[in-house]
C-alpha positions as CSV (number, residue, x, y, z in Angstrom):
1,X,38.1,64.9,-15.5
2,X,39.1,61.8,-13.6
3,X,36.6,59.8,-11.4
4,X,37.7,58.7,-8.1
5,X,36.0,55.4,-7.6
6,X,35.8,54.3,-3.5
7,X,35.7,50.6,-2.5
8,X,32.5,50.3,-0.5
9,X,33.6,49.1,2.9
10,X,32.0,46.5,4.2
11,X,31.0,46.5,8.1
12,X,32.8,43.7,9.7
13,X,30.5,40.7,10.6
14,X,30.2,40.2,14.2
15,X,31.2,36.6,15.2
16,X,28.9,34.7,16.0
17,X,28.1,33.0,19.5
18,X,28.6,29.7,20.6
19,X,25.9,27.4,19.9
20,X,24.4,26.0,23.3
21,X,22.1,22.9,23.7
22,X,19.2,22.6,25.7
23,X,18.1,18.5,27.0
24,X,16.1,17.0,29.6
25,X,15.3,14.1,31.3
26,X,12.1,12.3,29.8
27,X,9.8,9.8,30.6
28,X,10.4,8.1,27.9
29,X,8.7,4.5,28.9
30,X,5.4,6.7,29.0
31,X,3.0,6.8,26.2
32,X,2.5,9.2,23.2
33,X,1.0,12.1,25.1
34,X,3.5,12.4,27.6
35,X,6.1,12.6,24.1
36,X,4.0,15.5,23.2
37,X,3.7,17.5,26.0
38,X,7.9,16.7,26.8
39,X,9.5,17.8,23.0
40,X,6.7,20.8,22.5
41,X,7.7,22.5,25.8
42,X,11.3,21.7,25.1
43,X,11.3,23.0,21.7
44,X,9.1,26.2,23.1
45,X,11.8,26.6,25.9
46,X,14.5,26.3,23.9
47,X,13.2,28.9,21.2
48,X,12.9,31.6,24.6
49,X,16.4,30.6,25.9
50,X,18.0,30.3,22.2
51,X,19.4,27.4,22.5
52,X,19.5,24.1,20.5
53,X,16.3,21.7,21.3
54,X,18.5,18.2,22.0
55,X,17.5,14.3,22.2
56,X,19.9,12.1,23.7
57,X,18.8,8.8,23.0
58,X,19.7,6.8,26.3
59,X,18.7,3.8,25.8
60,X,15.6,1.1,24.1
61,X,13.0,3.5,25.5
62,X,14.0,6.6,24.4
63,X,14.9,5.3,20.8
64,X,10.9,4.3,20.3
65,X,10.0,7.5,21.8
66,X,11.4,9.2,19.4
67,X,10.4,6.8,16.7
68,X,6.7,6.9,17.5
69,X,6.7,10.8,18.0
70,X,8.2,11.0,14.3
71,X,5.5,8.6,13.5
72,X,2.7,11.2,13.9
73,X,4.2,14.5,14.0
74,X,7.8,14.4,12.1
75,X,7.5,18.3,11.9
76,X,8.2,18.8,15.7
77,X,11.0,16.0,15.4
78,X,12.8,17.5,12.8
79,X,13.7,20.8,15.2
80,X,16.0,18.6,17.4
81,X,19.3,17.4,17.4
82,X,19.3,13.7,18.1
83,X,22.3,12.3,19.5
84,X,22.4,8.6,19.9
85,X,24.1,8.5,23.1
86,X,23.4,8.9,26.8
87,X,24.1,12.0,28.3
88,X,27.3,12.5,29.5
89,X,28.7,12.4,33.0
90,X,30.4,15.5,32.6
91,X,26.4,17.5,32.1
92,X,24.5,18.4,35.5
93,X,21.3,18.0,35.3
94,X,19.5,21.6,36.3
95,X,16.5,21.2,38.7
96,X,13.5,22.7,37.2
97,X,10.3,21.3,36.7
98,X,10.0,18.7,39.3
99,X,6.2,18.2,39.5
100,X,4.5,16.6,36.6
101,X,1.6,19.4,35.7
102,X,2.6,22.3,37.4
103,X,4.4,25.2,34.9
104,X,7.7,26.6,36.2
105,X,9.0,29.9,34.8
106,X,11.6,29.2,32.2
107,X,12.8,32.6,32.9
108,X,14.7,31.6,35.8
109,X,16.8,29.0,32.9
110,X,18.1,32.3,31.4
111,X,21.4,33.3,33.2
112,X,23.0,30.1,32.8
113,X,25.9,30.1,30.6
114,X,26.5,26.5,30.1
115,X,27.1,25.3,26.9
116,X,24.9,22.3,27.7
117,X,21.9,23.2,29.9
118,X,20.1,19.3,31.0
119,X,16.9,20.3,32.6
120,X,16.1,17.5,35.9
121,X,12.3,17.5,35.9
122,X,10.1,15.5,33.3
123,X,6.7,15.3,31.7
124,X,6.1,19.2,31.3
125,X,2.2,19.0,31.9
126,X,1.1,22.2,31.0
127,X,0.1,24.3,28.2
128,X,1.5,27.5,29.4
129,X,5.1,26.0,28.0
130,X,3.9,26.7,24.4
131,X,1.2,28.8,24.6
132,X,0.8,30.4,21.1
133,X,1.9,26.7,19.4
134,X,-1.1,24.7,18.1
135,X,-1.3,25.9,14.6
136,X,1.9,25.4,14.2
137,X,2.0,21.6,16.1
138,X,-0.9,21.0,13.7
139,X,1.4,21.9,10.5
140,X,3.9,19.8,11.9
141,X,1.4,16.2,11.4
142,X,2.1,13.9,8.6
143,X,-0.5,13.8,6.2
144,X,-2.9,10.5,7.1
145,X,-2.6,7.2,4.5
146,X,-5.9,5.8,6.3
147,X,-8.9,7.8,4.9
148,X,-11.0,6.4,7.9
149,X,-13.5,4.5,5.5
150,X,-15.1,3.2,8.4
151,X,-15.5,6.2,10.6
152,X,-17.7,9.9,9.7
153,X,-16.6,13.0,8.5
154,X,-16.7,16.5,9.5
155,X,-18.7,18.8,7.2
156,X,-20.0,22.1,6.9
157,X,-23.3,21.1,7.7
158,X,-22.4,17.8,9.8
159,X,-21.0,18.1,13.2
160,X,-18.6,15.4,14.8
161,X,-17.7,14.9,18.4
162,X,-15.4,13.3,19.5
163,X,-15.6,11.3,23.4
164,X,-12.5,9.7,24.6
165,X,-12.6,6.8,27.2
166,X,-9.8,5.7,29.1
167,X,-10.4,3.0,31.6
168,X,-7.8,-0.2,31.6
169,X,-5.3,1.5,33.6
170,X,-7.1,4.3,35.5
171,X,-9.5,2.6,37.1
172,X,-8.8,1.5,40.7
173,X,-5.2,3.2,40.1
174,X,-6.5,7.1,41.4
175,X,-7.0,8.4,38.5
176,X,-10.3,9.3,38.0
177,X,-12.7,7.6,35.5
178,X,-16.3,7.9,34.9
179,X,-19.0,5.4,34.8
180,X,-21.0,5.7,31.6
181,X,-23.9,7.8,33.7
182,X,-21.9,10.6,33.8
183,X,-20.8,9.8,29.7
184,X,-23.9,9.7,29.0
185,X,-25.5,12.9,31.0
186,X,-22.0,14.6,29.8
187,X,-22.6,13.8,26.2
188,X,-26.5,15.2,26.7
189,X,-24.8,18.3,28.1
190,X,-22.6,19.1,25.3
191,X,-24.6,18.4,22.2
192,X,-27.2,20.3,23.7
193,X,-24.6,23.5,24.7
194,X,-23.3,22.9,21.4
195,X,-26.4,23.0,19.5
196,X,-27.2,26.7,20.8
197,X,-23.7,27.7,19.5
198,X,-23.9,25.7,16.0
199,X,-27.4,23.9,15.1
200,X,-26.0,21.1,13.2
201,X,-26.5,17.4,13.0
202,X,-24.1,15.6,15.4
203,X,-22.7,12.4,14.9
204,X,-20.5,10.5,17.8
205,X,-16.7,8.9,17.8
206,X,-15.8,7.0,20.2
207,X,-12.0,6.8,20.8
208,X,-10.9,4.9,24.0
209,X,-8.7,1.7,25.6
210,X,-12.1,-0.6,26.9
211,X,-14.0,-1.4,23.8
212,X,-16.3,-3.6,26.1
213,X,-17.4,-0.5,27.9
214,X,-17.7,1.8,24.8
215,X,-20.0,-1.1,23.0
216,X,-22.4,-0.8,26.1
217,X,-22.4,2.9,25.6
218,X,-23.7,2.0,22.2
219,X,-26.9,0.2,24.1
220,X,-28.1,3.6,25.7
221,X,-30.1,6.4,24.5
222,X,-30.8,10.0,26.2
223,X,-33.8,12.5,25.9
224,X,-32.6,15.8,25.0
225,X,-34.5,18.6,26.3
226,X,-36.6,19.2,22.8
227,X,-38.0,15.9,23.4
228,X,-35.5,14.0,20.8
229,X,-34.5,10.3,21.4
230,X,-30.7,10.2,21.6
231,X,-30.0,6.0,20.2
232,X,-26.4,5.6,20.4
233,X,-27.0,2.7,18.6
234,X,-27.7,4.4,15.0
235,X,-26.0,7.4,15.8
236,X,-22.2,6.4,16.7
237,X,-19.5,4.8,15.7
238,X,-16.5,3.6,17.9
239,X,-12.5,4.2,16.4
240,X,-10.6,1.1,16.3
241,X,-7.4,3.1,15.1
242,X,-4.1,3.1,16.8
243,X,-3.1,6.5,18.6
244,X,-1.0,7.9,15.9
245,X,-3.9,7.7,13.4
246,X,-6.8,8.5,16.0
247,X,-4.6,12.4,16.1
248,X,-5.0,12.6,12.6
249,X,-8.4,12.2,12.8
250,X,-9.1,14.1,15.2
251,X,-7.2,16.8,13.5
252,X,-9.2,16.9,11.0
253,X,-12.5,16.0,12.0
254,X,-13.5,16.0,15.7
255,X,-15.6,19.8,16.1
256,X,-16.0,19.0,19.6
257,X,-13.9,17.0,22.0
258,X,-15.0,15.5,25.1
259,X,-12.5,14.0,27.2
260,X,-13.9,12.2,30.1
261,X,-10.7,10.8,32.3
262,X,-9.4,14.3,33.0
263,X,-6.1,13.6,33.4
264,X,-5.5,11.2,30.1
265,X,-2.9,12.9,28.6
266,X,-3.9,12.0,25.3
267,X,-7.3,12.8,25.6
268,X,-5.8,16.3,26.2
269,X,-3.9,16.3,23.2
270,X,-7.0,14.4,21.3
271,X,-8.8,18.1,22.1
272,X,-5.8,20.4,21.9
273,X,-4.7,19.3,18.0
274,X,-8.5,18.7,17.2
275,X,-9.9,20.4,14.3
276,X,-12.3,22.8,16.0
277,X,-10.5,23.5,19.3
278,X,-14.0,23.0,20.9
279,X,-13.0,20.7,24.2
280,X,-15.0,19.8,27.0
281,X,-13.9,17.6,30.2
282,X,-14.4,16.0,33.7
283,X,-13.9,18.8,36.1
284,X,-10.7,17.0,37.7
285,X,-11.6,19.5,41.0
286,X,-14.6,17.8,41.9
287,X,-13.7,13.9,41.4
288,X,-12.0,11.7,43.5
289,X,-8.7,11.8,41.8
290,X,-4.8,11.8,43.0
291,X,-3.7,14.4,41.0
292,X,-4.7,17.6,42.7
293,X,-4.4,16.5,46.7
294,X,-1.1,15.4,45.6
295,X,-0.2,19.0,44.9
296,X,1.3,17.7,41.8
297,X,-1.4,18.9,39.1
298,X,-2.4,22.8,38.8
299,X,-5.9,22.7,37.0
300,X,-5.2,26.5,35.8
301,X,-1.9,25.5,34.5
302,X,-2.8,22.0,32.7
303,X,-6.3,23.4,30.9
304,X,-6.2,25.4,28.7
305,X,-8.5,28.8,29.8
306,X,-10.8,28.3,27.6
307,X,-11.5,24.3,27.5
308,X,-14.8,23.9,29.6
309,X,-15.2,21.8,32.6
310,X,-18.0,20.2,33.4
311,X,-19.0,18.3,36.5
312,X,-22.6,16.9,37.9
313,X,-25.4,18.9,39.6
314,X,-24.8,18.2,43.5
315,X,-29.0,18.7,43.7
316,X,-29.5,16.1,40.8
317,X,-26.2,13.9,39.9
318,X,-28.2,12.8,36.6
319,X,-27.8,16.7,35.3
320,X,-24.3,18.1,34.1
321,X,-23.4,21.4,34.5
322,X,-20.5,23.3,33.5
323,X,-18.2,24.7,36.4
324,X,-17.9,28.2,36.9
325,X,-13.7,29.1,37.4
């Protein structure tokens, strides 16, 4: 009996669409926080409009933007097309995004058809443009060469937190930034918040940009409310690293986080890649600072919901409480 044999037909392969690119204008004279915040979101976006995350590098500053971002976090680098020229007349820019720290919906980006969408706005301040991203931001870090001989580690039974400073350019700028009173009644709050939560031994890093300030720090002591004698002096140590390797740290040793300029960008990111997601800061809604009069920071869309804010006691501005949202 013969066998009929049938060719197995194969469905035809649909063709597939167009690649289409995705850019934006960048701040790209600004410093290593504002890097992070502009390529996450872009490569967030991009994933959500399915296009191409693109880097057109324009001109000296975007060239060691890009070089100091692959510095520290190659991972996040590696997703984008990098095309060493400026962008071309023929692109128009798209406005979106036009305030520093407020989120705009990149749902309204999805009905354009153009091959090269070049969004206008820059800086992309909030976390809400890639919301479910850390552990994956945190795979994306080089792996450290300094092993930070000089500073503590985190261990199971050994807490380490983590205060950033920044003073040289904030102060007398708008930008809010505290006198060491608050750091210091803001440090009390914390350890003791964070000793209900995890009774461990806690040991403080100081990271900041005025090591003259931070070595006064290191002068003070505090009572905690037990009755135990807070010296600064035995009981901290102050990072002399540069930023890229002050991350890595963090990433892999700072439990707790406080921040105390609230809107340093990379003492945001010094709590949002930090290894135990535990971040405390200035209540920016309370201080005298530009950011939120100016209408161009949202606190809700900058913070992450569940960072805690903290702010002094208006009946005793010695006491720090946390703010109620």
């Amino acid at each position: 009996m013969a066998i009929e044999i049938f060719p197995t037909l194969k469905t035809p392969s649909k063709p597939r669409a167009p690649k289409k690119y995705l850019s934006s204008n960048l701040a790209a004279s600004s410093r290593l926080g504002n890097h992070l915040f502009e390529l996450s979101a872009l490569l967030s976006m991009s994933r959500k409009l399915n296009r191409v995350p693109t880097f057109f590098i324009q001109d000296e500053f975007h060239d060691q933007m890009i070089k100091d971002t692959d510095f520290l976090i190659p991972g996040l680098v590696d997703h984008f097309l990098i095309i060493n020229q400026s962008l071309p007349i023929s692109i128009i820019p798209t406005e979106f995004h036009m305030k520093c720290c407020i989120w705009d919906d990149p749902e309204k980006l999805m009905k354009i058809e153009d091959e090269y969408l070049h969004i206008q706005g820059t800086h992309f301040q909030s976390w809400k443009y890639f919301p479910r991203m850390r552990n994956e931001l945190i795979s994306y870090l080089k792996k450290p060469k300094n092993e930070f001989k000089d500073l503590p580690k985190s261990t199971g039974n050994h807490s380490i937190t983590c205060i950033h400073i920044r003073r040289t350019d904030f102060v007398g700028s708008g930008f809010h930034s505290p006198d060491n009173n608050f750091i210091l009644s803001a440090m009390k709050f914390v350890e003791e918040t964070e000793k209900q939560r995890r009774n461990l031994d806690t040991t403080f890093v100081f990271f900041g940009d005025d090591l003259k300030f931070m070595e006064e720090l290191l002068g003070e002591e505090y009572v905690l409310k037990d009755g135990t004698i807070r010296n600064l002096k035995n009981e901290s140590y102050i990072s002399k690293d540069d930023p890229q390797d002050t991350i890595l740290y963090s990433s892999s040793n700072c439990d707790v986080v406080l921040f105390t300029a609230p809107h340093s960008t990379f003492g945001w990111w010094l709590g949002y890649l930090s290894k135990g997601n535990q971040v405390y800061y200035t209540d920016i809604r309370v201080v005298a600072d530009v950011s939120v009069p100016s209408l161009t920071l949202y606190p809700d869309d900058y913070y992450p919901p569940h960072w805690t804010p903290i702010k002094s006691d208006k009946v005793d501005n010695t006491t720090i409480i946390e703010t109620l949202k």
